[in-house]
N, C-alpha and C positions, 0 to 999 in steps of 0.2 A: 396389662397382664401378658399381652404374646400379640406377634403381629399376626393379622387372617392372612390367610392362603390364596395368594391372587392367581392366574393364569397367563403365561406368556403368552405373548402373538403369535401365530403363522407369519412367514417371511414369505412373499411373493413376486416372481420373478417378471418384468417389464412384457407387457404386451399392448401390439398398439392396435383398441380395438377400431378406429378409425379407418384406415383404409379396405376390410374385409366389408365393413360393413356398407360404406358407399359402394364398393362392388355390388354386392346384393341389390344396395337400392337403384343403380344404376340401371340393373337388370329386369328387375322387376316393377316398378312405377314410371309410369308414362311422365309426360311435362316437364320439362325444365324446372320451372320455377319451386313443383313438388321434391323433385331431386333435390337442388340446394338446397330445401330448408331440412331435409333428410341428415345430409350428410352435412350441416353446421351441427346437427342435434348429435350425430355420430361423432365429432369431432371433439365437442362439450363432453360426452360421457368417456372417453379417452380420457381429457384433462382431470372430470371428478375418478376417476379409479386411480390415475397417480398422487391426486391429492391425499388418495383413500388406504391407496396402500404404497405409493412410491418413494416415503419420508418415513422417520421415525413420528410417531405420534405422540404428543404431551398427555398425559391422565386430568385430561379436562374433558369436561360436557361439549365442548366443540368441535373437538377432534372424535367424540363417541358420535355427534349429529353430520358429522360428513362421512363414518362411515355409515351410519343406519339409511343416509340419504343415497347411496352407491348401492349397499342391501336393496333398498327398494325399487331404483332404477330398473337392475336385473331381473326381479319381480315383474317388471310392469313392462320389458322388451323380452320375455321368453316367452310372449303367445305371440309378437310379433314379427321375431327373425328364428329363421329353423338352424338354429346350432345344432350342426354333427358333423361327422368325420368327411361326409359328403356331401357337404350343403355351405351352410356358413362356417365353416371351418377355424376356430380359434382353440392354440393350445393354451391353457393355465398351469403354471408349473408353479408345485407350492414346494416348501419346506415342511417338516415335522417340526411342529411346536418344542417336542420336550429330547430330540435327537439333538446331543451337544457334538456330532459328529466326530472320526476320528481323525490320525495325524494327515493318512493318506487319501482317505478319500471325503470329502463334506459329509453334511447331514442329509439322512435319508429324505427324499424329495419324490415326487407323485406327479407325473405332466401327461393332463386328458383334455381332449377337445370336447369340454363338456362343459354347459353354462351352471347347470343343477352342483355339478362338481367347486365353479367360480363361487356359486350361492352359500356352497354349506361352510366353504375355508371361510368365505366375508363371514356369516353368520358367527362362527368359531369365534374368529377375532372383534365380533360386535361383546360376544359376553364375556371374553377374556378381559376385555377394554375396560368394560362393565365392573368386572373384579378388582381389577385395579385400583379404579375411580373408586369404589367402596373399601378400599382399604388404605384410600390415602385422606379417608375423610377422618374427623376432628369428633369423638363419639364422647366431650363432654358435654356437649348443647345437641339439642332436640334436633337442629336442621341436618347437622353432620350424622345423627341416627337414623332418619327419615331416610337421606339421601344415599346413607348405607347400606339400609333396609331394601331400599325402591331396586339400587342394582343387581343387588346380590338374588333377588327375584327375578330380575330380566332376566342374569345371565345363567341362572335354571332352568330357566324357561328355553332360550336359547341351545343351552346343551341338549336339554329334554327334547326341541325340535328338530337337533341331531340327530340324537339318537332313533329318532323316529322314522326318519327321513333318508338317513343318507349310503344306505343299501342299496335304494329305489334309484335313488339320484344318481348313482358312480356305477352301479352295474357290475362293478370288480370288488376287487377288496381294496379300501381304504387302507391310508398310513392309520400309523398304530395310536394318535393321536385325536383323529376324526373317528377312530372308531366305534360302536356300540357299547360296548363295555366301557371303555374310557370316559366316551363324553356323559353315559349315566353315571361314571362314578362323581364324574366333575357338578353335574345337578345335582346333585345329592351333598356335596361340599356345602356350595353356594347354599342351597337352601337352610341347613345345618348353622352355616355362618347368619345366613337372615334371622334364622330364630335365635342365635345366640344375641345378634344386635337387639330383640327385641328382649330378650333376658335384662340385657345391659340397661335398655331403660327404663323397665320397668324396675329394676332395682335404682336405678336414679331417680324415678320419682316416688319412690317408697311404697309402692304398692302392698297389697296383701299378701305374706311371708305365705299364703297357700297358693296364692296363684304364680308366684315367685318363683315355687318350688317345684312346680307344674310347669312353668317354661323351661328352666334348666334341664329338667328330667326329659321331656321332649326332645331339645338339643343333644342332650347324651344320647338320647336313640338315635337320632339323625347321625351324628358321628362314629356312634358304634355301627349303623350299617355300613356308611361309607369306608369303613376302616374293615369290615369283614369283607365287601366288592373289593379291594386292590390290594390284601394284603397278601397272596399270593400268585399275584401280576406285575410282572416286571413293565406298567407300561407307561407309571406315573416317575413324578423324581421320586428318589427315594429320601428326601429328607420330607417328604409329604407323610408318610405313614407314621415318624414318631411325633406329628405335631395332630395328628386327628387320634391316637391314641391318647397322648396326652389331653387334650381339647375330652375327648368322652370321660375321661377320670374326673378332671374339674367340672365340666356341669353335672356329672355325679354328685361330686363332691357340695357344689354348692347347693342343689333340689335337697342332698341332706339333711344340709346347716339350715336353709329356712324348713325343712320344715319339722326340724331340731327346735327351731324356734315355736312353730306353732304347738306343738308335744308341750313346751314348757307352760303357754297359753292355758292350756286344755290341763295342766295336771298330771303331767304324765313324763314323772322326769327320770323314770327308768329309762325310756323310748327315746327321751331324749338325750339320753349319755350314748346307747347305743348307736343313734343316728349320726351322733360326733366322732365318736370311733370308728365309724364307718367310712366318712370324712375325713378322720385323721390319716386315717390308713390310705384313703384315696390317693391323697395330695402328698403324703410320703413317697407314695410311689410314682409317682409325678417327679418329685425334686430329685428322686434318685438315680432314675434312668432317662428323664429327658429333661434336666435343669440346661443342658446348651441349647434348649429350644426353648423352653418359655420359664419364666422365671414365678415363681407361684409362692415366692416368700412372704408376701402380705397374706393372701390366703392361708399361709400356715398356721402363721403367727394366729389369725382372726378364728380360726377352728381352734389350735387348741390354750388361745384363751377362753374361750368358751367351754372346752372343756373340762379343763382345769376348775374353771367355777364351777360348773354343774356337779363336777364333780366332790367338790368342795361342799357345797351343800347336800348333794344328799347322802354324802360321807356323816356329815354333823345334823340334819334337821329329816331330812325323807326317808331314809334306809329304804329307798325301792327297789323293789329287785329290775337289773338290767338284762334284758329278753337278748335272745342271740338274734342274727342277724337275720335269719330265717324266718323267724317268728316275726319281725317287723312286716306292717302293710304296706303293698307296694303302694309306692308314690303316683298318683294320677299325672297325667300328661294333657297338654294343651298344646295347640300349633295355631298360632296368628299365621304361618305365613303358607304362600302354593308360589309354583312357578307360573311366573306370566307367562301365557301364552303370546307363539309371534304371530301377530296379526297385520299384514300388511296395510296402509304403510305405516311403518313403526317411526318415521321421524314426522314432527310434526310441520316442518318445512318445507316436506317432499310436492314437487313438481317433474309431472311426466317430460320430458323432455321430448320423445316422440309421439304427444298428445295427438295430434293429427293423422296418427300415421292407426292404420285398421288391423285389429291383427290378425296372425295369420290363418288362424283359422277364416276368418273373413274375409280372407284375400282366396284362400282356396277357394270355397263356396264363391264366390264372384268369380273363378276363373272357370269354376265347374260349370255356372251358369252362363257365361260369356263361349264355354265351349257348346254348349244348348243351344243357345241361342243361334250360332253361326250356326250347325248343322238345320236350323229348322229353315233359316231365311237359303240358305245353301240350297238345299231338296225345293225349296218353293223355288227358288229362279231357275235350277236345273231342270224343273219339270217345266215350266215355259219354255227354256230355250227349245227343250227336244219338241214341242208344242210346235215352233217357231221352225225349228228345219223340217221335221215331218211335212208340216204344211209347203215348205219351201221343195220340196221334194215331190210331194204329188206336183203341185203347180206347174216344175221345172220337165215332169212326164208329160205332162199333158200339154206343153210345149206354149202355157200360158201365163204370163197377158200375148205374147208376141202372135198364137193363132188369131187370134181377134183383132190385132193391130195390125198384121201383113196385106195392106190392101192390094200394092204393083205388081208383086211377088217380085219386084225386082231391086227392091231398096230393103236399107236395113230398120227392123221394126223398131219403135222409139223405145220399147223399155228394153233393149240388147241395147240402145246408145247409151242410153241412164246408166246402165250396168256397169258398160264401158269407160266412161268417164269417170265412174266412183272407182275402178278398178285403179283408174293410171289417177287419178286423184290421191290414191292410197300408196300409189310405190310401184303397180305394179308388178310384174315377176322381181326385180331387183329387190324388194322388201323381204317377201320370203327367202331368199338366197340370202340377205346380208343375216337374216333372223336364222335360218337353221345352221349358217358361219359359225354366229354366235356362240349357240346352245354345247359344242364339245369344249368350249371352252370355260366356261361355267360349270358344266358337271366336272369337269376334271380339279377343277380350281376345289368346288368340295370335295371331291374324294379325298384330295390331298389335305387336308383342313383335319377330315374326320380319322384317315389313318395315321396323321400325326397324335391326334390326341390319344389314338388308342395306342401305339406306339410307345408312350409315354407312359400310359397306366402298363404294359407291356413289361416295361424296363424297371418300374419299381417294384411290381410285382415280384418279378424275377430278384431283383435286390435283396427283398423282406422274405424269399421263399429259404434264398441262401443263408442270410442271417437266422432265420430261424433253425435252421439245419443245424447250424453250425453252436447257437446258445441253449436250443431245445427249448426247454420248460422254461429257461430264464429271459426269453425272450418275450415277452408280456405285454402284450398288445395285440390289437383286433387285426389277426391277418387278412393282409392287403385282397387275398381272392374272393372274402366274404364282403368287406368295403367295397368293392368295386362292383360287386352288383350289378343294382341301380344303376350305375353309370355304362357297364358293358350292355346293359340290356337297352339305356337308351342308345347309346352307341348302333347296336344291331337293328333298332328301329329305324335309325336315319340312312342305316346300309340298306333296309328293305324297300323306301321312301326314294333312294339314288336308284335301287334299279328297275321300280315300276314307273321312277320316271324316265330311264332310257328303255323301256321298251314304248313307253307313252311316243315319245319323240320316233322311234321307229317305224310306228303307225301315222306317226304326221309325215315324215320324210316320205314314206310308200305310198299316203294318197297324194302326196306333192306330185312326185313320179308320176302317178296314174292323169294327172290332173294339168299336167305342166305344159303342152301343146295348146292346149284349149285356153287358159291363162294368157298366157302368151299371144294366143290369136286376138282378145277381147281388149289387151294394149295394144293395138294397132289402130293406124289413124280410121276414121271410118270409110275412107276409100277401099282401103286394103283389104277391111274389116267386110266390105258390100263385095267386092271381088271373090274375098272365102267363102261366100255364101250361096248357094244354086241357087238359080231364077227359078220361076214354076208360074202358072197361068193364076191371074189376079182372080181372086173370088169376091168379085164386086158384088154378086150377086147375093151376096150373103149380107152385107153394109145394111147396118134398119134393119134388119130380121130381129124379131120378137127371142129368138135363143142367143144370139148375139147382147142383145139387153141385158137380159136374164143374166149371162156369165158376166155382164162388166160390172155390174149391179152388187152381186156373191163377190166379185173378188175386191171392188172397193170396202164392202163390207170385212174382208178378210183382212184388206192392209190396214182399215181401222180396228179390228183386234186387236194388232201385232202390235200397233202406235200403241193404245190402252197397255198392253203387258211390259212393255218398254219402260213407260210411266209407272209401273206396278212395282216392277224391278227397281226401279230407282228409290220408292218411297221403302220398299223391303229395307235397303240398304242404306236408309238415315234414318231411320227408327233408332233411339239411341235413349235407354234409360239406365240409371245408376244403382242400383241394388244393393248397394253397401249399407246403405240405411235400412231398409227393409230386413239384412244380417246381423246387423251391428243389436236394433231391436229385439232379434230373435233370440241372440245371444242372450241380453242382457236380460229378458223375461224366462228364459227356459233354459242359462246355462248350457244350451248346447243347441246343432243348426240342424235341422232335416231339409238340409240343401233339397234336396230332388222335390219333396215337395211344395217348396216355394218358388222355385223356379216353375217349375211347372203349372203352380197357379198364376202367377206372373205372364209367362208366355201368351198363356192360353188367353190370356186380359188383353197381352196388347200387340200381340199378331192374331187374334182370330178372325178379325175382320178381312187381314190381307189375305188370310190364310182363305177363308169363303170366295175373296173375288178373284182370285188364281185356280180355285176348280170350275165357277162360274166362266172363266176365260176359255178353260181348255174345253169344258160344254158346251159351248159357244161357236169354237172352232171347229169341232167335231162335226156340227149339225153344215154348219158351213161347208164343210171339203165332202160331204156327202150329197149335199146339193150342185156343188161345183162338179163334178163326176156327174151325176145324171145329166144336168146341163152340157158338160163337153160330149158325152155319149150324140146327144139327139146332132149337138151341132158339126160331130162328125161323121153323122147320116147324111148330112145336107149339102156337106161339103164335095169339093170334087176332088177325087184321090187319081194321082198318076205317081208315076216313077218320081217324077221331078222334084213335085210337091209335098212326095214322103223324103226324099231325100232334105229338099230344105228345111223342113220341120224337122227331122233330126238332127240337124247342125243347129238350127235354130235351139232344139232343145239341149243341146248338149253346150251351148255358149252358157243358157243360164244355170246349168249342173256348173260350171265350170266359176262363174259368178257365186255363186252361193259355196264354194268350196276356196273361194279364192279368202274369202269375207268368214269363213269358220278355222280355214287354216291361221290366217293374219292372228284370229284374236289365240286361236292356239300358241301360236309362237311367243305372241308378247307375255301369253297368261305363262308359260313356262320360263319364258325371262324373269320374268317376274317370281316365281316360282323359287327358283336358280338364287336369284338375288338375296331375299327372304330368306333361305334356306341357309344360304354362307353366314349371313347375320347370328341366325340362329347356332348353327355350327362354331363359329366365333363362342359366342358365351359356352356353348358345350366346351371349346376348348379352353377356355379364361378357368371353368369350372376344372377342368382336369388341371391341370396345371397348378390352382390356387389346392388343390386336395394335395397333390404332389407335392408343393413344397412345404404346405403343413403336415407332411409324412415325414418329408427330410428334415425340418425341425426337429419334430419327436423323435425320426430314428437317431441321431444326433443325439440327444439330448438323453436317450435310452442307452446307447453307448457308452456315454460316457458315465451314467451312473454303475455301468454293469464294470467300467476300469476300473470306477471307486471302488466297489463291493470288491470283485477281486486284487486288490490292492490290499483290502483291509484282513482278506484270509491271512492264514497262514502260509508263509512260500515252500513249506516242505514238512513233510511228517514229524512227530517227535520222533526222537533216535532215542529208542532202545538203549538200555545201558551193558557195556560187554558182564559175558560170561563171570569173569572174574570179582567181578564189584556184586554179581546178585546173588553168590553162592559159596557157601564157607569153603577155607581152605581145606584141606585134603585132610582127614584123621581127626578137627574140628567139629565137635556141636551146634546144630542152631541152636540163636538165641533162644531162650524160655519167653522170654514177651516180644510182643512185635512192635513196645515202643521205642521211640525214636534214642541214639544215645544220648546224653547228655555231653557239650564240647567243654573237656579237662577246666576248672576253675583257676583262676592264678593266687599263690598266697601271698599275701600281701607282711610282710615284717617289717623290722626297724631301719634294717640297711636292705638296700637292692639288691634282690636274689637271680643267681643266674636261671637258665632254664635249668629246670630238672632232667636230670639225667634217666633217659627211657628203658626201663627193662627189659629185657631179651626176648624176644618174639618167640611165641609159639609156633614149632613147627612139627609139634608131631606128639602122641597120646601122653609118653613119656615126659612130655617136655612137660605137661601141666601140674607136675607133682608137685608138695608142696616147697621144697627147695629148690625147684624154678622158680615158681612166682613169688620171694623172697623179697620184701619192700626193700627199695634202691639203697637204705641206711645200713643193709646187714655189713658185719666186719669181716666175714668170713668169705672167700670167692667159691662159690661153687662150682665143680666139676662141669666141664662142655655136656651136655645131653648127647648121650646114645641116640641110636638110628633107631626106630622102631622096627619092630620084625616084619616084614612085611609089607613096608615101606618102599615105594621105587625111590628110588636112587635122587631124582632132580625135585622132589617134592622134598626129601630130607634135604637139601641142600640149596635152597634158594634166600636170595635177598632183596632187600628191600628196594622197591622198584622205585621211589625219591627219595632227596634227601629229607628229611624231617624239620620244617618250619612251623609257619601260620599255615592254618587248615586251608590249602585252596581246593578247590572243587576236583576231583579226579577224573572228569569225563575228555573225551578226546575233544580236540578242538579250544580248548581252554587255555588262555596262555599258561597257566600254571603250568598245566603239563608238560611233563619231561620224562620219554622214557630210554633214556640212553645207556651202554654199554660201560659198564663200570671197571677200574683195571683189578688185578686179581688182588692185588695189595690192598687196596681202597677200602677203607674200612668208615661209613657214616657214621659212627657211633663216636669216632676218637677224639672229636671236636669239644673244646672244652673241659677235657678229661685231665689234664694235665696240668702243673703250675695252679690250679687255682687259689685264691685267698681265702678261702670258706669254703667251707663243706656242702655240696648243696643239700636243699631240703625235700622232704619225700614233696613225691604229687598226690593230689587226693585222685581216689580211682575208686569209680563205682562198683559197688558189690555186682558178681557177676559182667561185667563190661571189662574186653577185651584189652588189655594194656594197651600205652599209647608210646609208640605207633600202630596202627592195624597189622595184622598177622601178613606175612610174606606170602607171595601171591605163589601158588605153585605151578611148576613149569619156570620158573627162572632161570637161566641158560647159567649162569655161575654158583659155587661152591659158597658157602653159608659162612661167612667169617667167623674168628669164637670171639667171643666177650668178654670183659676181662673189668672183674668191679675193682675200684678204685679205695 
């Protein structure tokens, strides 16, 4: 009967998502070996989306299973990579489905770095695909109606999931194609076409002429709404609306005919002549105004045979009376079909490709908890270490172990050698000098890393501020000051991060200064080292004393602390559990992660142990350095104090100020090398990130540009032009027209011998001239008198002529080559042509009642005198 209504594809333009994506993964998952199998899996989904969309597709179930397998890919990697404008950055540039574009510029086309955007074009072209394959199947066997059936349900479903969906997903306005209206008028198709397949066979297997008629009647509703949504929407093709007009008459038409049939059934053959005329009338008007779209001659035929007889009989045997069309009962309705809902995954082939990989929410909450974690083992080691100098600090006051070791007063005490040796063991002053070298060189190495990248965002900015100025409202896209954001603010982060660490380093360099004399003395050999040191009288007498004891006793006990939290610190920092699973579970039982409180229980599981023995440590040491103080108290009662003796005990104490500052500087220096180092790393991918956003700007601006040369390419290059004065406004002492329709152009008469042109009667130029021996048909014998002036009349309006000569009608507007309006000589007379010697007489022109003789009346204002006329 008529081919169904299929859907074109979206056309989509080459994008390689390959390389952004190993980016990401690069940046973000640890291990070699995790990378590679990332970016093989990135490398694979590149090759399925050119399979999917970078060929023409055959209208086979293969070609529909590799793209529903590419639908679903995207599905299954948009909770695990953060596609946006600032993050993983890819643009998809589609076409309009039903824009046949023009001469100048292509079809209208949409380009967003949006994955939900990639989602809803694939989904489009999954039911388009769908419509296709169901209208190139075979609908006289069961399998070709099934399989008709099954799509044209998908691809409702599919629209309908548009429709639903892709507001939310594109954030702008879609092409006029993806849009809500459209893609419900296209579910609304489909569904329409499913229940007519299901019409089709249950009239094939002969079913009940009332349930028959109940599916038709159905279908005609489905097509009559579809056809009420777009009939006054330019957004479908427009040979679409006279085939779902059509399409709603004929399942009309046929809900009639069966159930015209059931009426005869039942005895009721008024109702059923009526219900045939109803039919007949239908499918009339079907073959009358859309026979170049569906051909409905068999239906005709098969209605008013049917009438014909019914009528037939109960002309001769029923005399029923025939009910108007009003009075008939409406027809019940049945719907076998709904749209499939899309439920991922919709192919039944689908394999995650980055099955392995967590997603992202997963990975947040793991980073969130990975940043928990550091600050707890962080604050537990920073509180020992300050544990650690504090104690090194009273010790280095009170000028011990070396009071209690100084027995000659004239050697240097063994733990100032210990000291000494770990010092030039370590570098020395030459370590810190080569280390605070270093550090200006490192911080400036970032600065320049981070003001490049901002630089960069800088200069597009400024780019897109311009373009924007310059296209205004047509310039349609996320401006670049709102994009950037997130990236300016991390940006001003790592600017705040460079300069608490040069003031950090400021305060290392100033205790270096404070500190650098003493340093320097404690790398001296130990002769040089016993020279810098003042003699003082030996306190032998103190050796074996019971407070003597006492303090060696407290501070062994103290350097066995320090060894314990050394140890403590190091099991902090291989404590190492995985949390992805304990996410991954949460997700999957509760659809959503309350990170804080899992990390938090977590933690609390398996640091609280270390967490208890690092307050135990620092209660430990407390009780300790409180005892060490009453102890140095009494054994500096007992001791013998002179000039000398104080003096050497403060070089003494100030060697191991100088040791303990040598050994906090060192690790300072390296930890900010290290720092330094770490940080350019980091700054690197911040700039790999600006940069990968930048050029996927300059893509889109690109690519934005050039649709904006199509669009104005395809306007118009210059206003319409007005038509002159003279062409919009009667001549001078002339009537308007009485109607405002158009004139009719002079008819040619056709004879036996070939006629010349007709000779054109004398223009009107003035009241006088229109009497009835002016307007005189060209055949009179008599010549009439030239026409008087009218009174009243200026001068160059009685006296003009005709501004061309008189052919084929060309168009009068300037610019047209017809046109010609040149200075004619005084003699020159346009009328004489053909007037003389001819063989025949010509013959009248037909001339509309009321319409102006042919030529048009003389234009007034014509710089020359009015020639006379002279009939032949």
């Amino acid at each position: 009967m008529t081919n169904f209504i299929s859907v074109q594809l979206k056309k989509a333009s080459e994008v390689d998502l390959a390389k952004p994506l190993c980016k990401f993964i690069q940046q973000s998952y640890p291990g070699a070996e995790a990378q590679a199998e990332h970016c093989r899996a990135a490398e694979e989904l590149s090759r399925l989306r050119k399979s999917a969309l970078g060929r023409p597709l055959d209208k086979h179930e293969s070609s529909l299973e590799t793209l529903l397998r590419y639908y679903d890919q995207l599905c299954a990697i948009e909770p695990k990579f953060p596609f946006s404008e600032n993050q993983v950055c890819v643009t998809f540039t589609w076409k309009d489905a039903f824009d046949k574009g023009s001469l100048f510029g292509g079809s209208a086309k949409l380009a967003l770095a949006s994955l939900g955007y990639e989602k809803t074009c694939v989904l489009f072209n999954c039911g388009a695909l769908a419509s296709q394959i169901a209208a190139e199947q075979n609908l006289d066997n069961d399998e070709g109606l099934k399989a008709a059936a099954k799509h044209y349900q998908f691809a409702s479903g599919a629209f309908q999931h548009i429709k639903d969906t892709v507001l939310s997903a594109l954030n702008r306005e879609p092409t006029v194609d993806i849009s809500p209206d459209t893609v419900g008028t296209l579910s609304l198709i489909m569904l329409a076409q499913a229940q007519e397949v299901f019409f089709l066979k249950a009239t094939r297997d002969k079913m009940k002429d009332a349930i028959i008629a109940k599916l038709a009647n159905q279908a005609a509703d489905y097509y009559g709404d579809a056809y009420k949504q777009c009939q006054y929407k330019d957004t479908l093709p427009k040979e679409v609306f006279p085939v779902l007009a059509a399409k709603h008459c004929i399942m009309q038409a046929n809900a009639e005919y069966h159930q015209s049939i059931l009426a005869k059934q039942q005895k009721k053959f008024g109702e059923e002549i009526g219900r045939l005329q109803h039919a007949a009338d239908l499918v009339k008007t079907v073959a009358s105004r859309y026979d170049e779209y569906i051909n409905v001659k068999d239906l005709v035929d098969k209605i008013n045979r049917a009438l014909a007889a019914a009528k037939k009989d109960n002309d001769f045997i029923y005399h029923d009376r025939v009910p108007d069309l009003k009075d008939l009962e409406p027809i019940g309705k049945a719907s076998l079909v709904k749209s499939t809902p899309v439920v991922v995954p919709l192919s039944q082939k689908f394999t995650d490709l980055f099955e392995k990989m967590v997603p992202l929410q997963v990975q947040q909450s793991v980073s969130v908890y990975n940043q928990r974690k550091a600050d707890l083992v962080n604050r537990s080691i920073a509180q020992m270490r300050e544990a650690t100098n504090l104690a090194n600090g009273v010790l280095a006051s009170l000028n011990l172990p070396a009071a209690i070791e100084d027995v000659s007063g004239d050697t240097v005490p063994q733990s100032i050698l210990n000291k000494s040796k770990s010092v030039i063991e370590q570098g020395g002053i030459q370590t810190v000098d080569q280390l605070i070298k270093d550090l200006p060189e490192l911080l400036q190495r970032n600065k320049e890393i981070l003001d490049e990248s901002l630089r960069l965002l800088d200069e597009e900015e400024a780019t897109d501020n311009d373009l924007r100025a310059k296209f205004k409202e047509r310039w349609q896209r996320t401006p670049s000051n709102e994009l950037y954001k997130p990236l300016r603010a991390e940006g001003a982060n790592y600017h705040n991060i460079l300069n608490k660490a040069v003031q950090a380093d400021g305060q290392v360099k100033e205790r270096y200064q404070t500190h650098r004399d003493t340093i320097a003395l404690l790398c001296k050999p130990e002769a040089e080292l016993n020279a810098a040191i003042p003699s003082a009288n030996p306190a032998k007498t103190l050796q074996g004393n019971e407070v003597v004891n006492v303090l060696r006793t407290l501070l062994a006990s103290l350097d066995e602390v320090k060894k314990e939290r050394e140890q403590l610190e190091n099991d902090l920092k291989s404590v190492n559990f995985d949390m992805t699973s304990k996410f991954l579970t949460a997700l999957a039982q509760d659809g959503a992660i309350n990170e804080e409180a899992i990390s938090v229980t977590e933690l609390d599981r398996i640091y609280g142990s270390y967490t208890q023995k690092v307050q135990e440590s620092l209660k430990k040491q407390e009780e300790l350095l409180k005892n060490i103080q009453n102890a140095h108290q009494d054994f500096s009662k007992m001791k013998q104090s002179n000039n000398e003796s104080n003096l050497r005990e403060e070089v003494l104490k100030n060697l191991a100020v100088a040791n303990d500052n040598f050994v906090e500087l060192v690790a300072n220096l390296k930890e900010g090398t290290k720092f330094y180092n770490e940080l350019t790393e980091i700054l690197l991918k911040f700039q790999n990130k600006c940069s990968d956003i930048i050029f996927a700007r300059k893509t889109e601006r690109d690519e934005l540009l050039k649709d904006l040369q199509q669009s104005i390419a395809r306007e118009p290059s210059a206003p319409s032009i007005p038509l002159p004065t003279y062409q919009t406004t009667p001549a001078a002492g002339s009537k308007p027209a009485a109607s405002p329709a158009p004139t009719p152009a002079p008819r040619t008469m056709v004879g036996t011998k070939p006629q010349p042109p007709a000779r054109p009667p004398p223009p009107v130029i003035s009241a006088a001239s229109s009497s009835p021996s002016a307007l005189a048909p060209s055949g009179t014998a008599a010549a009439p008198a030239a026409p008087a002036p009218t009174p009243g009349a200026s001068a160059p309006a009685a006296s003009t002529a005709p501004s061309q000569a008189q052919g084929p009608p060309y168009p009068t507007y300037p610019g047209y080559p017809g046109y010609c309006q040149m200075p004619m000589p005084m003699g020159y007379n346009p009328y004489m042509y053909g007037q003389y010697n001819l063989p025949y007489a010509p013959s009248p022109v037909y001339q509309t009642p009321g319409q102006p003789p042919y030529p048009p009346p003389q234009q007034p204002g014509y710089p020359f005198p009015q020639q006379p006329y002279y009939q032949q």
